[in-house]
C-alpha positions in Angstrom: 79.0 -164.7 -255.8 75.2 -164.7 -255.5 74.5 -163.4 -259.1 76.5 -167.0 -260.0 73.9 -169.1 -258.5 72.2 -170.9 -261.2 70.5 -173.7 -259.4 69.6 -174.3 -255.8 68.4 -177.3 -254.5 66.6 -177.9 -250.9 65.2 -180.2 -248.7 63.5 -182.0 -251.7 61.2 -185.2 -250.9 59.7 -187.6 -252.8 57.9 -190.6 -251.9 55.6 -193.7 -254.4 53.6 -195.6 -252.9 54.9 -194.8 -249.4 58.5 -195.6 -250.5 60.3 -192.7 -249.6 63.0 -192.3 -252.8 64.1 -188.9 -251.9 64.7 -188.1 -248.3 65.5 -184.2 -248.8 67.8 -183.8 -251.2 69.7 -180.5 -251.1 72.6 -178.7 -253.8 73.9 -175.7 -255.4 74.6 -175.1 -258.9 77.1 -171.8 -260.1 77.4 -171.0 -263.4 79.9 -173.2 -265.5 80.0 -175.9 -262.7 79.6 -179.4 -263.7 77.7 -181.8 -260.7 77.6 -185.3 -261.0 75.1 -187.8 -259.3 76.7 -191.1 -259.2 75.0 -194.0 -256.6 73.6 -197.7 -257.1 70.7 -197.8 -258.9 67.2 -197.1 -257.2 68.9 -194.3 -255.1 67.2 -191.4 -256.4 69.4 -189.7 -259.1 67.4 -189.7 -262.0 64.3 -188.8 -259.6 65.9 -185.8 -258.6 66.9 -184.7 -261.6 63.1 -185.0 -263.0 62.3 -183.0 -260.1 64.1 -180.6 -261.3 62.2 -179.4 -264.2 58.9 -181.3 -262.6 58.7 -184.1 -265.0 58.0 -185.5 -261.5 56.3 -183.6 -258.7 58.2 -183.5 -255.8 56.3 -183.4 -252.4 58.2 -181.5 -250.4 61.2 -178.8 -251.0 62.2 -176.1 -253.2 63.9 -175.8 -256.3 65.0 -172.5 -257.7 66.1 -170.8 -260.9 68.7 -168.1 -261.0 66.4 -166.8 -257.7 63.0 -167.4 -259.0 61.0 -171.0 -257.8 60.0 -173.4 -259.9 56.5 -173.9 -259.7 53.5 -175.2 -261.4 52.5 -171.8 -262.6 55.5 -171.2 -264.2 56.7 -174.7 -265.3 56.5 -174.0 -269.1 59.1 -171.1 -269.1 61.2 -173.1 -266.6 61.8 -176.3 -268.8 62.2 -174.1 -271.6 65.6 -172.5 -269.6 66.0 -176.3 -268.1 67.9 -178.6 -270.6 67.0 -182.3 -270.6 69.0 -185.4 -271.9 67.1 -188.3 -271.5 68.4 -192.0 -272.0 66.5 -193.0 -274.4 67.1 -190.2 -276.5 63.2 -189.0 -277.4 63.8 -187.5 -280.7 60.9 -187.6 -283.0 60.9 -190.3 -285.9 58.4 -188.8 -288.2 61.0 -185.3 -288.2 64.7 -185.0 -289.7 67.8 -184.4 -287.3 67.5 -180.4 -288.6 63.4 -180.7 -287.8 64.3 -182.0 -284.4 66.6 -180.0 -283.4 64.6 -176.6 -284.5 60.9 -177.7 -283.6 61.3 -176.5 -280.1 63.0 -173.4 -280.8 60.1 -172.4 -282.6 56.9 -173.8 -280.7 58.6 -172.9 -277.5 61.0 -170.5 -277.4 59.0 -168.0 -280.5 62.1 -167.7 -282.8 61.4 -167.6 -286.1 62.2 -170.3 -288.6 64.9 -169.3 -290.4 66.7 -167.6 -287.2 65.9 -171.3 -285.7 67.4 -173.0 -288.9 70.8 -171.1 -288.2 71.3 -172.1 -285.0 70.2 -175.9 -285.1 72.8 -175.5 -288.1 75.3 -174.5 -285.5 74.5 -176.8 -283.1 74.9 -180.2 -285.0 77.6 -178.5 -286.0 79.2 -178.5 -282.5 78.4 -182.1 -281.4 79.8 -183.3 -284.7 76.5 -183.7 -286.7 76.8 -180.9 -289.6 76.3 -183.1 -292.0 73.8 -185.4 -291.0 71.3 -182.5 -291.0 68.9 -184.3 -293.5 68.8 -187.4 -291.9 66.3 -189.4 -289.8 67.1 -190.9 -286.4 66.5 -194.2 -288.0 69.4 -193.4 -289.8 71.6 -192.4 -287.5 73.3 -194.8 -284.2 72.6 -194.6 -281.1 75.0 -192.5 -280.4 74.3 -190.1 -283.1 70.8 -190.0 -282.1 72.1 -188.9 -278.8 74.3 -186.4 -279.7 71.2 -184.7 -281.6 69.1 -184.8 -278.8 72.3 -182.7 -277.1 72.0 -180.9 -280.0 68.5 -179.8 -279.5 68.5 -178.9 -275.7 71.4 -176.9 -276.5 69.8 -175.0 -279.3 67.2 -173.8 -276.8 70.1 -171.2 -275.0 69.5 -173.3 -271.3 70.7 -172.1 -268.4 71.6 -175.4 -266.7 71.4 -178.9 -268.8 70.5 -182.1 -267.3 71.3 -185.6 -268.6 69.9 -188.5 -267.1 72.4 -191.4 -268.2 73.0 -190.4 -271.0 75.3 -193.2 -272.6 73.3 -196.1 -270.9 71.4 -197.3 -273.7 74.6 -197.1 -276.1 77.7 -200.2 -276.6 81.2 -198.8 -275.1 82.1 -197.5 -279.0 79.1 -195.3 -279.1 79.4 -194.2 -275.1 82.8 -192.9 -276.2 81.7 -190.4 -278.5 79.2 -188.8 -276.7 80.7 -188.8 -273.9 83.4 -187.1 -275.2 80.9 -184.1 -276.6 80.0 -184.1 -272.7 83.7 -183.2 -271.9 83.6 -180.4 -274.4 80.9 -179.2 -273.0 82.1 -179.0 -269.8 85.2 -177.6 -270.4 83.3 -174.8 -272.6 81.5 -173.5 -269.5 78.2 -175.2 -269.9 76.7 -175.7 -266.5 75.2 -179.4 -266.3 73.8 -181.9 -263.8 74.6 -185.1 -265.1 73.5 -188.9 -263.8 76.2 -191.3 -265.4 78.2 -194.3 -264.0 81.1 -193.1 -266.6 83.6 -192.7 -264.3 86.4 -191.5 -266.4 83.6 -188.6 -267.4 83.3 -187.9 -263.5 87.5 -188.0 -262.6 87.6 -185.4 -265.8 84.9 -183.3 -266.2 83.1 -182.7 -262.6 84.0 -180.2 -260.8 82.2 -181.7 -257.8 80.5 -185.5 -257.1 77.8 -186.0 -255.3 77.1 -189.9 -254.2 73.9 -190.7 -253.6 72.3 -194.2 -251.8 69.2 -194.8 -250.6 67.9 -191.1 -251.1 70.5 -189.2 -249.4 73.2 -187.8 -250.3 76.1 -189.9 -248.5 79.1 -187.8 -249.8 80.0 -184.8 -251.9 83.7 -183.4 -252.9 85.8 -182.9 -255.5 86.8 -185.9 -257.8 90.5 -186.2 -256.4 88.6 -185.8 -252.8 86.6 -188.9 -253.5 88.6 -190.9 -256.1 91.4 -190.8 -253.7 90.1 -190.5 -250.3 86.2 -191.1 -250.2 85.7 -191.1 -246.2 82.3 -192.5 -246.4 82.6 -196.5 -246.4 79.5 -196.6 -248.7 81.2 -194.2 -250.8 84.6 -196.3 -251.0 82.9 -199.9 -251.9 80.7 -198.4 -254.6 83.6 -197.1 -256.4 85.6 -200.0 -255.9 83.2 -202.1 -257.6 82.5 -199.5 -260.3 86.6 -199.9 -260.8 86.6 -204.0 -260.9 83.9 -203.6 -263.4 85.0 -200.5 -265.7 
């Protein structure tokens, strides 16, 4: 149904320096779906997806809301509805997990401190985190650090949630655990674009994959579709090495 349309993506460009990284880049997004960009590196995914909220600019294309375009006039209200997990995590040092996790409520979204206290509460509290509420991120691993960050962009009430690789900084232990927060998500409804080369995330939790080389999109389907009968070439050797070396 229309009213389900969360996300829609068209036609979006992007070029640096004359290098042409997105080559009009098009997707849908309905509410409680899970997409996931898997490619080779330095074709476009992570581009695109800071596109998305403008973090990056894109040249050419559109990018709408549940029906309303994201633009530069209305970029601040739009991120604050777009979710974003970065890779690096980007908590604040200087602030406790609680601090992190409630300072944009506040500053951004308007809701008051204590309100903001509750549900940052509730959210740590859902990745696994209740009682590391106190802490500082240089307390924490890296994979703690990351589900806080989840933590935070969840607390903000988003409408879609984006993570940009999320386990790619973390060992194979650490990937596990956040990962698995992922799943939950997923299966709770949470609508999410997510870049990741976790495959076993991507068989599970997607309920459609998107391949992406060279700024297109090569292939799209369902993960039994392209797990089991990719029809793109390109498609079928990248997952085959992705298997040899999972």
């Amino acid at each position: 149904m229309a009213d389900d349309l969360i996300l829609d993506v068209q036609d979006v460009k992007k070029s640096y320096n004359g290098l042409e990284v997105l080559k009009g880049i098009g997707f849908s997004l309905r509410k409680g779906e899970t997409k996931v960009l898997i490619g080779p590196s330095g074709s476009g995914k992570s581009t695109l997806l800071r596109c998305i909220n403008h973090l990056t600019h894109p040249d050419a294309g559109k990018i709408t809301l549940k029906g309303e375009e994201v633009v530069d006039s209305n970029i601040d209200a739009m991120r604050a509805r777009i979710g974003f997990v970065f890779q690096d995590f980007n908590l604040f040092s200087h602030l406790t997990v609680l601090d992190n996790v409630r300072i944009c409520q506040v500053k951004v979204n308007g809701i008051d401190p204590a309100t903001a206290t509750t549900r940052s509460h509730q959210e740590l509290e859902r990745v696994g985190l209740a009682d590391k509420a106190e802490a500082y991120p240089a307390e924490l691993s890296g994979g703690q650090q990351q589900r806080v960050s989840i933590a935070r962009a969840l607390a903000m009430d988003p409408d879609v949630l984006l993570f940009d690789e999320p386990t790619s900084a973390l060992d194979p232990e650490l990937t596990g655990e956040v990962v698995r927060v992922m799943q939950q998500l997923a299966s709770e409804g949470m609508t999410m674009v997510v870049v990741t080369h976790e495959m076993s995330f991507a068989r599970q939790a997607a309920d459609e994959i998107i391949f992406m080389e060279h700024g297109y999109i090569v292939e799209q389907g369902s993960p039994d579709a392209l797990f089991s009968g990719a029809t793109n070439e390109r498609t079928r050797a990248f997952l085959n090495v992705i298997a040899e070396h999972g």
